[in-house]
N, C-alpha and C positions, 0 to 999 in steps of 0.2 A: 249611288247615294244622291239624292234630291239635292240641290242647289240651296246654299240658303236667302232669305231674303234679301240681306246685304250684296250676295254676287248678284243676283237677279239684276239688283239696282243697280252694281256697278258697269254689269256689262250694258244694261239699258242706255246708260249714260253716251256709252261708245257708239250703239249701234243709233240712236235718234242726236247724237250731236256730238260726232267727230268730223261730220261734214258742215256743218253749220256755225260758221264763224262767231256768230254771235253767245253762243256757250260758251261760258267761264267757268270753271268749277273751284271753290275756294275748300281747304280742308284748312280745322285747327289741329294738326299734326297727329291726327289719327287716321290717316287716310287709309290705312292698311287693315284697320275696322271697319270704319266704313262702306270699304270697297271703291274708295273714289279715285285711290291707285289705278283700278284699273284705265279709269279714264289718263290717267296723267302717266300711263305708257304708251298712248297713241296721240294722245295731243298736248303734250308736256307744256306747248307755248303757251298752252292756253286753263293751266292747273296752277294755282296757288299754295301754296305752306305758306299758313300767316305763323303758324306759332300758336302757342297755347293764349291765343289774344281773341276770344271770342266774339267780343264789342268791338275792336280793331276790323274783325273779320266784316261784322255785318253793315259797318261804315263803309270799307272798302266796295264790297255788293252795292251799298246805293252809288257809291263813284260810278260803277263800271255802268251800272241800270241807267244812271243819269243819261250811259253814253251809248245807249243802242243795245248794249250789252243783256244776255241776260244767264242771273249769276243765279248758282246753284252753290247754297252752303253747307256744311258739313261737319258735324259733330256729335256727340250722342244727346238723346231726346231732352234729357235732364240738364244739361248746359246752355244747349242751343235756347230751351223756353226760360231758362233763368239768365245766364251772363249775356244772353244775346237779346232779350227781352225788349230791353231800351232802343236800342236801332230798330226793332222789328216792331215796334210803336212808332217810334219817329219818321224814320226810313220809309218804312215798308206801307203803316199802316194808314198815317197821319199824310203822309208823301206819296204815296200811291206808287213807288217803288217797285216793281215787278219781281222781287226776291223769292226766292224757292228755298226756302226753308226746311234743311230735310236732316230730321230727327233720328239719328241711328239708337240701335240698343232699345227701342221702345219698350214701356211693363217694367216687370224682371228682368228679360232675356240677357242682361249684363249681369248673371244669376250670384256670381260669388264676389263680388265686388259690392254687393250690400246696400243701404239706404242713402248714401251720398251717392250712388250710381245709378240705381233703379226710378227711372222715369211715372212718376204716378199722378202728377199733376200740370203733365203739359198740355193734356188735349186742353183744360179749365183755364188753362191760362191763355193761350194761344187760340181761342176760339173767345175769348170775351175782347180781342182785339181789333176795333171796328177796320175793315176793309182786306182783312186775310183768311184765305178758304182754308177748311182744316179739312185733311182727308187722311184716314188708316189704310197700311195696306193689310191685306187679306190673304193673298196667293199669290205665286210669283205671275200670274194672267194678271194680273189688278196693278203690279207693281210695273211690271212694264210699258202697261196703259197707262198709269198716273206722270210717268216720266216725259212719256211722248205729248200729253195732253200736258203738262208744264212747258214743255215748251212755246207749247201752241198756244197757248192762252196768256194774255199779256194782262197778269194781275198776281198779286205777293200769294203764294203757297207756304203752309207748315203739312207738310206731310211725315205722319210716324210712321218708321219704317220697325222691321224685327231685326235682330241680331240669329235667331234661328229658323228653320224651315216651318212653313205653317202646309198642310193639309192642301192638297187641290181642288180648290171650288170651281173652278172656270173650264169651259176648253179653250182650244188659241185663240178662237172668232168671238168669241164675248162680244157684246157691246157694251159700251158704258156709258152712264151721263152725270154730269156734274152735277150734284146735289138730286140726286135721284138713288135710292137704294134697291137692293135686289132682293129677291127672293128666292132663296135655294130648296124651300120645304114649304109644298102648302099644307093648313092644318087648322082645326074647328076647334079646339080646347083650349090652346094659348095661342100665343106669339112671344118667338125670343128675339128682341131686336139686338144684336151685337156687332162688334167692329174686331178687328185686327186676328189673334190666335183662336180668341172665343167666336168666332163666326164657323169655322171649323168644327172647333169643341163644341158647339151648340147643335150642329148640324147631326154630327153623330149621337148625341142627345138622342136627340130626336128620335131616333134610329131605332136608341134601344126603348126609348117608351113607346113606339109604335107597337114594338110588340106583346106591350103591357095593355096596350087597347087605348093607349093617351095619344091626340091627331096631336102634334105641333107644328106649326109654322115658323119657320126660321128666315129672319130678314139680315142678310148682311149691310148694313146700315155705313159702308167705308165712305160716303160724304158726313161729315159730323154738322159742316157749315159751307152752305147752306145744305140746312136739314129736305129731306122728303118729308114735308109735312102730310102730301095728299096720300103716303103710301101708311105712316102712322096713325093718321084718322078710321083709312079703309082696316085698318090690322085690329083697331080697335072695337068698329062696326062690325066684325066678322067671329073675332074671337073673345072668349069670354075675360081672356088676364094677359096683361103683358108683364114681361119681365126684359131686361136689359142685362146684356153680359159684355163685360170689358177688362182688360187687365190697367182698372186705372181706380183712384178715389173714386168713391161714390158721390166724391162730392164735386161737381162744377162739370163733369164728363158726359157720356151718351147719355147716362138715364138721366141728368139732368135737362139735357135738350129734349132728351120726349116725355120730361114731366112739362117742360115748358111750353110744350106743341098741346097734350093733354090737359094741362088747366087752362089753356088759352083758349080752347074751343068748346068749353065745357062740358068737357068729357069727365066721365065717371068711374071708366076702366080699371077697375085695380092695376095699379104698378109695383114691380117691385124689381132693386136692383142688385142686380149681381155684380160685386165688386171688392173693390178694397176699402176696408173702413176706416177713419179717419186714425189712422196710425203710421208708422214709418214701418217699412218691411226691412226683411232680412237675410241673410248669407246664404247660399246654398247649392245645390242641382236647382234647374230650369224647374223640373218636373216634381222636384219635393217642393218647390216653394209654389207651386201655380195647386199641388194638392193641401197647402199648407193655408191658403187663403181663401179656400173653396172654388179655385175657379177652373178646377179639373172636370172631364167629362163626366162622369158621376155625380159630381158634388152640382154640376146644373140639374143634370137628371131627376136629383132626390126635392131641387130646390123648387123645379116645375110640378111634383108630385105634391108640396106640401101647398103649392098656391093652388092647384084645382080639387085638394078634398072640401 
């Protein structure tokens, strides 16, 4: 069985910084979700349990940041962008803070635990925060480059991570660049620009309207900020409609940044977004509630055929 995103993460943590002193990893006493246990079996000295103190937590991170240090935080996506929000403005964003901000359970994927659990408006919150990169991950190839490229980069990260296994897009050698998006599917009818589970689901899309005679282009879009502006311009010079797929609000999320890259260069592109519409979601399987919202592979399928008749 495939790894989930969460171990992916965990072990990343081990393998890019159990040698390097300067990793802290801070958990609000979920770390056994998270996966950031793994790390605080190898370098225990250097693992935190703050306790169910989220704001505590992210004060702490700018301590240790002040001090060379560089802190990796931990809690699921819906806490960390709401209880922790305040540090991560002050701290991180205001303060220039090098904090890593990493969002467990992102979407649904905390499927039966319901609408106080389910993450739908961190990327909108966390990306309208002047001086913090927001990146999704995609595959577990993406997830272990985002961790190693956190370390490496000395500036505040919110990265949404999954609670389950996504689809493999990548092989091990991928390259990747910050604020640069990829392309998994080139195609002359649309473009689906998506992030995190729906990069996958979109790709398979794709798949099955090829063989309806429909070309789609599929962009994994996992920098949300900064955006690939030059790659959204070209997607839109090329194909005739975009669409946007994310398991998040439609509102403040991916297709609000490539509505804002599109009305800003005075483009004309039909957009349309695939997402969650301004309501609180609900209890479930992963898989009834992602079919339940439309943002199953089908339900992009039907949604790309209705924007190219």
């Amino acid at each position: 069985m495939a790894a989930t995103i969460r171990e992916v993460y965990g072990n990343a943590l081990v393998k890019y910084g159990k040698d390097d002193d300067r990793v802290v990893v801070l958990d609000a006493d979920v770390s056994s979700s998270t996966k950031s246990n793994i790390f605080a079996q190898t370098s225990g000295e250097r693992f935190f349990n703050v306790g169910i103190a989220e704001a505590n937590m992210v004060a702490m991170a700018a301590g240790f940041a002040s001090e060379g240090k560089i802190p990796f935080v931990n809690t699921f996506a819906v806490f960390i962008s709401t209880l922790g929000t305040l540090g991560a403005r002050t701290f991180a964003g205001y303060g220039r803070a090098p904090i890593k901000f990493m969002g467990a359970y992102g979407g649904m994927s905390d499927a039966f635990d319901g609408a106080t659990h389910h993450a739908i408006e961190d990327i909108a919150i966390m990306r309208a925060i002047p001086g913090i990169t927001v990146l999704v991950a995609s595959d577990a190839v993406l997830t272990d480059w985002i961790v190693k490229t956190a370390i490496e980069t000395p500036a505040a990260m919110y990265v949404r991570l999954s609670r389950d296994t996504m689809p493999d897009l990548y092989r091990p050698d991928e390259k990747f660049e910050l604020g640069k998006g990829k392309i998994l599917k080139e195609g002359r009818d649309a473009t689906i620009i998506a992030c995190g589970i729906m990069s996958g689901f979109s790709l398979e899309a794709a798949y099955i309207l090829e063989k309806e005679g429909i070309s789609v282009r599929v962009v994994d879009m996992f920098s949300i900020k900064p955006i690939d502006e030059a790659l959204i311009k070209q997607c839109a010079r090329e194909t005739k409609t975009i669409l946007t797929a994310e398991e998040h609000s439609k509102i403040g999320g991916l297709g609000s940044a490539v509505a804002e890259v599109l009305a800003g260069n005075g483009l004309g592109t039909p957009l349309t977004m695939i997402g969650i519409n301004d309501c609180y979601t609900q209890s479930g399987p992963y898989k009834d509630l992602l079919k339940a919202y439309e943002l199953d592979v089908n339900s992009i399928a039907d949604k790309v055929k209705s924007c190219i008749r």
